[in-house]
C-alpha positions, 0 to 999 in steps of 0.5 A: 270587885269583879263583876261576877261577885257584885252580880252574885251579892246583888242577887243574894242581898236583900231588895233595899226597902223603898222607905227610909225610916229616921229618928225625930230630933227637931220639934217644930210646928210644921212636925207637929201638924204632919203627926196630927194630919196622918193621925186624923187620916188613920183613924176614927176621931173618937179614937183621936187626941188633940193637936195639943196633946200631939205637942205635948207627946213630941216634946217629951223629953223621953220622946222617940219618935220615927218618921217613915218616908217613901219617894212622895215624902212623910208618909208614917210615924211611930210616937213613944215615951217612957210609961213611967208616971203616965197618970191616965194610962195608969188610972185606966190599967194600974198594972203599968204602975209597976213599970220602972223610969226608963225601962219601958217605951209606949207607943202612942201612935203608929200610923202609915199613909192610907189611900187618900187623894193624890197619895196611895196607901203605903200600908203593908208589911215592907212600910212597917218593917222599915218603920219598926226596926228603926224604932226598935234600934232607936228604942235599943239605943236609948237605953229602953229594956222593952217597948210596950203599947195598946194594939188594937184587936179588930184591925189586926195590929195585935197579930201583926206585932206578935207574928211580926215584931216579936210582941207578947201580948199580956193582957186584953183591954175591952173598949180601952180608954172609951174607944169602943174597941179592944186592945192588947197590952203588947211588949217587945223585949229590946235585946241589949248589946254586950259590953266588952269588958 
């Protein structure tokens, strides 16, 4: 290739992301104490589980998670499995009884480094485009129709999905789960690939 034409795709390519964005295959307890910590930076602790549910949700064998790396190392995490059976969130919103086995991914957790001492904050749109396209070609790739979650209303991530991700939101949630805060229930239809036949 001439130099000319590598200088010409250089210039019209995309800038390649300072993320990596990669699926989580092993569980241990160094992942599960990773997951916890950065939620517990992220958010509120009346809006936090505990270490044993984090366990809990990165065992699940429907499970798939992404972890978000940038040059200091993990710095965000999107946590899902199927919707299918989950007894608490269905108590709390009957309509995601109508979810069938493996069609519908929830998104437990997103969460993206914050400013804390000795790390700066990673958030914005290029941390959470890497984050989400992975998750979304991971979801894709296991089959899944369609990711849904409960964003949350007064930070924004609801709009962020929609304007972002392609989300729709279906219905809003007023102090969901207790948390004292509204979320919408979100989905994100997965395009699937044509078989050649």
């Amino acid at each position: 290739m001439s130099e000319l034409k590598r200088r010409q795709e250089d210039e019209f390519s995309e800038p390649r992301s300072r993320f990596k964005a990669e699926r989580v295959t092993e569980i241990n307890e160094e992942v599960i104490d990773r997951s916890y910590s950065l939620d517990a930076l992220c958010y509120p602790s009346e809006m936090m589980a505990d270490r044993e549910e984090y366990e809990l949700v990165l065992q699940d064998p429907t499970g798939v998670h992404v972890a978000l790396e940038d040059e200091q190392g993990f710095c965000g995490q999107i946590l899902a499995y199927d919707i299918f059976g989950d007894e608490v969130l269905a108590e709390a919103d009957p309509e995601v009884t109508k979810e069938k086995q493996g069609e519908a991914l929830y998104v437990y957790t997103t969460a993206i480094r914050p400013n804390v001492e000795g790390a700066e904050s990673v958030r914005g749109i290029e941390a959470l485009k890497t984050l989400w396209d992975r998750f979304r070609q991971e979801a894709t790739d296991a089959g899944y129709e369609k990711i849904v979650a409960y964003a949350r209303v007064d930070n924004g991530m609801s709009d962020i999905l929609q304007a972002k991700c392609g989300a729709q939101a279906l219905r809003r949630k007023e102090n969901w789960l207790d948390m004292g805060k509204d979320f919408d229930y979100v989905e994100i239809p997965l395009k699937k690939e044509k078989k050649e036949e």
